[in-house]
C-alpha positions in Angstrom: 5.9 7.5 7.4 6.2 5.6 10.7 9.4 4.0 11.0 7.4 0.9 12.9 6.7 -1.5 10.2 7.4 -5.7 10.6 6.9 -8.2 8.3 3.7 -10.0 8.7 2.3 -13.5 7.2 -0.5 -13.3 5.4 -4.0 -15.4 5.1 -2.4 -16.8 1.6 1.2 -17.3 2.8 2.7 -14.6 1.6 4.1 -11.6 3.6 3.3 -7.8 4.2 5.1 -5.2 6.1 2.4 -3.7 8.8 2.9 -0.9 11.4 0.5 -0.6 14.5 0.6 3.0 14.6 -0.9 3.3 11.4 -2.8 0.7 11.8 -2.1 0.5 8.2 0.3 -2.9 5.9 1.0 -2.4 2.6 -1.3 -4.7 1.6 -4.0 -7.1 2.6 -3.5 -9.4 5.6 -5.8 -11.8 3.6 -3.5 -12.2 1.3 -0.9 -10.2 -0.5 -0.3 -12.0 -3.8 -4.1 -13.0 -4.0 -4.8 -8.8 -3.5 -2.2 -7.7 -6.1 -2.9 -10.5 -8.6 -7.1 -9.9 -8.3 -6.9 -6.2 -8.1 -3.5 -5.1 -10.7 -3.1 -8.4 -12.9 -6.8 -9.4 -13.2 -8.6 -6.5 -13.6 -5.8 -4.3 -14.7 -3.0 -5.6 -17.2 -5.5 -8.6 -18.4 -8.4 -6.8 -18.8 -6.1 -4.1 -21.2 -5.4 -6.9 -24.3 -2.2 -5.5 -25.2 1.4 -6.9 -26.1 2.9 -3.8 -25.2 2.2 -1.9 -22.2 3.3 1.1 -20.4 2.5 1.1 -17.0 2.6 3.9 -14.1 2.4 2.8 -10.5 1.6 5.1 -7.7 3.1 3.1 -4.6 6.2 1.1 -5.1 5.9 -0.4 -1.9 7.5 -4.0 -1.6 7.5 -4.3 -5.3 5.2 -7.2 -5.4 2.9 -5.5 -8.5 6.3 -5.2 -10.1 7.3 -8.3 -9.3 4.6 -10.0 -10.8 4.0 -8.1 -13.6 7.3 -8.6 -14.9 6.5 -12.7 -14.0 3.3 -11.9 -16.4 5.7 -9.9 -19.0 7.9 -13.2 -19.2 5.0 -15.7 -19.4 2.4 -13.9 -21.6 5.1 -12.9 -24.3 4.5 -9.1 -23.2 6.7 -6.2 -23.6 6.6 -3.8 -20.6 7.5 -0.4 -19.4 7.2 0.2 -15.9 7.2 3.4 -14.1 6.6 3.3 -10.1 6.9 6.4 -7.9 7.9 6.0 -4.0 8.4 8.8 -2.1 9.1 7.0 0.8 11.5 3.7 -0.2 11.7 0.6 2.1 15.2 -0.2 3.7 16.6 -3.2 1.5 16.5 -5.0 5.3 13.0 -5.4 5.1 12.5 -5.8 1.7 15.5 -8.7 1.9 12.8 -10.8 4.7 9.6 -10.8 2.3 8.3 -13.9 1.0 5.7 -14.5 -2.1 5.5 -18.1 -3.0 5.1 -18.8 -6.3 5.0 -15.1 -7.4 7.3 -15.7 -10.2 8.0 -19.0 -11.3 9.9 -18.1 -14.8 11.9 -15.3 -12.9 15.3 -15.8 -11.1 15.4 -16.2 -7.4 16.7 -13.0 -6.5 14.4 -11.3 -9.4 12.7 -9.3 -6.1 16.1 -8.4 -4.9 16.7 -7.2 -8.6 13.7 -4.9 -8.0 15.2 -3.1 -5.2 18.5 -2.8 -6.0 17.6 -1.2 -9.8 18.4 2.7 -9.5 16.5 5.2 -8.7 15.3 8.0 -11.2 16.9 6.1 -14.4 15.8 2.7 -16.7 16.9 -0.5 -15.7 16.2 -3.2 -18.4 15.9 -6.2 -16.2 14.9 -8.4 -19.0 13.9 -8.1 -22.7 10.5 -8.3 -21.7 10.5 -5.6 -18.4 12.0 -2.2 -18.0 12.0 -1.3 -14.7 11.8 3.1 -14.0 12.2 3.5 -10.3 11.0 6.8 -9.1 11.8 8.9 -6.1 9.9 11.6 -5.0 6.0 13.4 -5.1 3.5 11.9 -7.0 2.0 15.1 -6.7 5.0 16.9 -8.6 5.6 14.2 -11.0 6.7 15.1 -14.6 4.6 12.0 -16.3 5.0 13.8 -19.8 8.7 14.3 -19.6 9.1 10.4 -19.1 6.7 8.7 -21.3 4.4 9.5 -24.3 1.4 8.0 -22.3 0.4 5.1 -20.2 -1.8 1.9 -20.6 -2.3 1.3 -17.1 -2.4 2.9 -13.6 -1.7 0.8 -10.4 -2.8 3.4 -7.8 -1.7 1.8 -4.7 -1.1 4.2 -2.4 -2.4 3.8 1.3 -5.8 4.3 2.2 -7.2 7.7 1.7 -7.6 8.4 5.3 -3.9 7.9 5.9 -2.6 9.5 2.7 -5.4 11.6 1.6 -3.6 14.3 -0.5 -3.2 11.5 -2.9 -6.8 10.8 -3.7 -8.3 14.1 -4.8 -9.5 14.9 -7.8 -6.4 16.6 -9.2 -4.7 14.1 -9.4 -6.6 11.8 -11.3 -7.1 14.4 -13.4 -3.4 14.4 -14.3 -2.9 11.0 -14.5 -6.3 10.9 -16.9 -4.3 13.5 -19.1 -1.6 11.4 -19.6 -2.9 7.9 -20.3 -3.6 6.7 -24.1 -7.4 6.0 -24.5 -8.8 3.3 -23.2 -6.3 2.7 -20.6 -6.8 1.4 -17.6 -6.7 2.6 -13.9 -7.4 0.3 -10.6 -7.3 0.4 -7.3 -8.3 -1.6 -4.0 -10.3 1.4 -3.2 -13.8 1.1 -3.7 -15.1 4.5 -1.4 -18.0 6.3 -2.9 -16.1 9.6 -3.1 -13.4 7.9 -4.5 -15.1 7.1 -7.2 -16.9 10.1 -8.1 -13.7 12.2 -8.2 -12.4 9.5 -10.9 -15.8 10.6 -12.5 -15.4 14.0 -12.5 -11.5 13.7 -13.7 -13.2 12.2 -17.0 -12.9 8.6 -16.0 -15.9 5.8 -16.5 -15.9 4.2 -13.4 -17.3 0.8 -13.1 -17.1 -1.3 -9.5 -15.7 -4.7 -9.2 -15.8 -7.8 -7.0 -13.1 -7.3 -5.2 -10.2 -9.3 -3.6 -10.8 -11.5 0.1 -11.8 -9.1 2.7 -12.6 -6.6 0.4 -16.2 -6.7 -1.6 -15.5 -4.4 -3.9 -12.9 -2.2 -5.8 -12.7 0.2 -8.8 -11.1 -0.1 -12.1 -11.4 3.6 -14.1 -10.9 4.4 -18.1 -10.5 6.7 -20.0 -12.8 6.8 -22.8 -11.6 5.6 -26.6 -11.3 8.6 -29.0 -10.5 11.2 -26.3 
């Protein structure tokens, strides 16, 4: 990854960390906490109905879906597990500058801070309601059995497929559809027609979403009850 990225304001108020050689921020200039809240909270941890909920996320990125779903674990009376993978971690200099107003209300001040500083590669029980599981590494050569009996929910929030598209082939979501309960849940921001289709042929029933400013739709992915 381009060692070029600076923090950005967002439509919303709220920042992001972009780089003009990729061309690429981590996530939406109209608005990062209105992105991560329509696309991970809304149609992902909401949409599940459960009080306990074990979560894989592929793209740590400026912890913002962690961030607020440990907010949501706190106010929703939820109990939750949280695995992320990053193979390429953000220097706690930029991460220190980010701003998200009103992320997380019933979290402490420094709960992003928290985030960042947690371990890598071991569980970090930030409250009784959130577990935080930092991974370092390949997403691609991730043990998922070896740390979790399966998942409720996938975050896939890597960058776009034409900047990282190793990640969004079929094989993967094929793993990752191996190791989720039934009926969980994967989303995305991506809503690209082959995108979609390799979900398909990984087992997943696909179904497109409205999706966040900027963006008309996206995809949320399950894996079918009984399987």
């Amino acid at each position: 990854m381009p060692a070029d990225f600076i923090k950005r304001e967002t439509a919303d108020g709220s920042d992001t960390l972009y780089s003009a050689r990729l061309g690429e921020a981590y996530h939406s200039l109209n608005g990062s906490l209105t992105e991560s809240r329509h696309v991970f909270l809304e149609a992902g941890l909401h949409a599940l109905h459960r009080k306990d909920v074990c979560v894989f996320e592929v793209g740590l990125g400026t912890g913002l879906n962690a961030l607020l779903t440990w907010q949501a674990a706190v106010a929703e009376n939820l109990t939750i597990t949280y695995h992320s993978i990053e193979a390429f971690p953000l220097d706690t200099a930029l991460t220190s500058t980010l701003r998200f107003p009103l992320a997380a209300p019933n979290l402490p001040a420094n709960a992003l801070a928290r985030l960042h500083a947690a371990p890598w590669d071991q569980p970090s029980a930030l409250d009784s309601a959130f577990t935080l599981f930092k991974h370092q590494g390949d997403v691609l050569k991730f043990p998922f059995a070896d740390y979790a009996p399966g998942y409720d929910l996938v975050y896939f929030d890597a960058f776009a497929p034409d900047i990282q598209p190793e990640l969004w082939e079929e094989a993967l979501f094929r793993r990752l559809y191996d190791v989720m309960h039934a009926g969980g849940i994967l989303v995305t921001y991506c809503a690209k027609g082959e995108v979609r289709r390799r979900l398909q042929r990984a087992g997943f029933i696909t179904e497109r979403l409205p999706g966040p400013p900027g963006k008309r739709e996206m995809l949320r992915a399950r894996r079918q009850n009984g399987e």
